[in-house]
N, C-alpha and C positions, 0 to 999 in steps of 0.2 A: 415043614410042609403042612403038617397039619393045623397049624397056630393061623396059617394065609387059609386054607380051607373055610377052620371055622370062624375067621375074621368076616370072611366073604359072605358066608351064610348069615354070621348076626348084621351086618350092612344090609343084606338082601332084606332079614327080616324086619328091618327097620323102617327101611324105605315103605315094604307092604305097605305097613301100619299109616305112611302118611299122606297114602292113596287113595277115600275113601272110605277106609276100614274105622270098625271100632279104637278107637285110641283108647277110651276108660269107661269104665263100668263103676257106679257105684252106686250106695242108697243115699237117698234123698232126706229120709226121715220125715218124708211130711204124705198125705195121700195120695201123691201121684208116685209113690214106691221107689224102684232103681232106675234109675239113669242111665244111656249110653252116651256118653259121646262121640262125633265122627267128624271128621276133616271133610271137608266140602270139594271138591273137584272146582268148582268155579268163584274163583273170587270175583267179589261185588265191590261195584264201582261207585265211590260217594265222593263228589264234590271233586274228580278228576283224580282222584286217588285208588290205586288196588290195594279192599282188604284181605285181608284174610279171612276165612269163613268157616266156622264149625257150626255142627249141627246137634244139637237136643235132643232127645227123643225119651219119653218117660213109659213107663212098664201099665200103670195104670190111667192114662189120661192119651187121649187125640193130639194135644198141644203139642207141635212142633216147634220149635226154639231154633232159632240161629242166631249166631251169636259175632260179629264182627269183632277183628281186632284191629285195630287202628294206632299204632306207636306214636308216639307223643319224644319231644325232647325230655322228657321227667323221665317219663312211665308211658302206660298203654292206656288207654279208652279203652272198654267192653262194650258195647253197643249190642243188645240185646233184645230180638226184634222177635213178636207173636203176633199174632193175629188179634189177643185179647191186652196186651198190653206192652209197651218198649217203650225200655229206661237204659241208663249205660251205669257201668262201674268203671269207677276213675281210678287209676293206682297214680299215688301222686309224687313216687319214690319215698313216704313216711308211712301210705297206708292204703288200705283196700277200701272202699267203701261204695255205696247206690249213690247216682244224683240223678237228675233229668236229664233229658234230649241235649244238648248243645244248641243249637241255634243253625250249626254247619250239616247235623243228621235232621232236623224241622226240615231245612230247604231244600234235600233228599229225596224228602218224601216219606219218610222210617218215623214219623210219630205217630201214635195213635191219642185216643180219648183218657184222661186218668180218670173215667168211674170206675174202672173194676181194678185203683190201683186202694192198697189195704195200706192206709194212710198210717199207722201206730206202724207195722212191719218198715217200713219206709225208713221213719227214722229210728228204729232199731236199728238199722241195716247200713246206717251214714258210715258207720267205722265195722268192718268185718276182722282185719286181720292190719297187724303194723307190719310195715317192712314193705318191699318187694317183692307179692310173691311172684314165682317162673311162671309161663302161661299157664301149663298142666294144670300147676295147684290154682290159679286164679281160674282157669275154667271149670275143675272138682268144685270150689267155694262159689259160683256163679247155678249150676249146676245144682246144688244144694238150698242155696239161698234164692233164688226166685221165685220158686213155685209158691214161696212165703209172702211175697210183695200182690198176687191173684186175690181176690176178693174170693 
């Protein structure tokens, strides 16, 4: 009885989390400090598809971030949208890395201008991590790594 008790409660406290709540906290290491990120109550609708939608938000900086995820037959699209800048991360089932808009998020509407994108962080940032990461770790490594791509 108690084994169904506390099943129920870690389900219950699961589901919270992917409510609107905080899912991760972490640091950033760059000057906009810790991180949260949050699951979106409304997913956004691009090119006739529903993404899924997290939210950004940094300890030191106004910049809210949302972050699209988009499944692919490989891997996922990150589609990563501010106000001052949106780029996507490609996982291409070998590895993580930045590239541009796609052509299907341009016709959206979700690009902005690249001046205030920091062209040397850019192609730092082509290859992040090899493998597949699970979203968590590719939202933590997004999460990390963008506020680096801002002029």
């Amino acid at each position: 009885m108690k084994r169904i008790i506390l099943g129920t409660l870690l389900f219950a406290a699961v589901s919270a989390l992917s409510f609107g709540k905080v899912v991760i906290r972490g640091e950033s290491n760059t000057p906009f400090g810790t991180y949260r990120i949050e699951v979106s109550d409304k997913p956004v609708i691009v090119a006739g598809e529903e993404l899924k939608c997290y939210l950004i938000s940094y300890e030191k900086s106004p910049l809210q971030v949302k972050v699209l995820v988009d499944k692919e037959k490989t891997c996922r699209n990150y589609v990563v949208v501010s106000d001052d800048l949106s780029i996507m991360y490609t996982c291409n089932g070998k590895y993580l890395g930045v590239s541009r808009l796609d052509k299907k998020y341009m016709d959206a509407g979700l690009g902005t201008c690249d001046d205030k994108l920091d062209r040397f962080d850019y192609f730092h940032q082509k290859l992040i991590t090899h493998g597949s990461p699970v979203e968590f770790d590719a939202m933590q490594l997004i999460a990390s790594y963008y506020p680096e791509l801002i002029k």
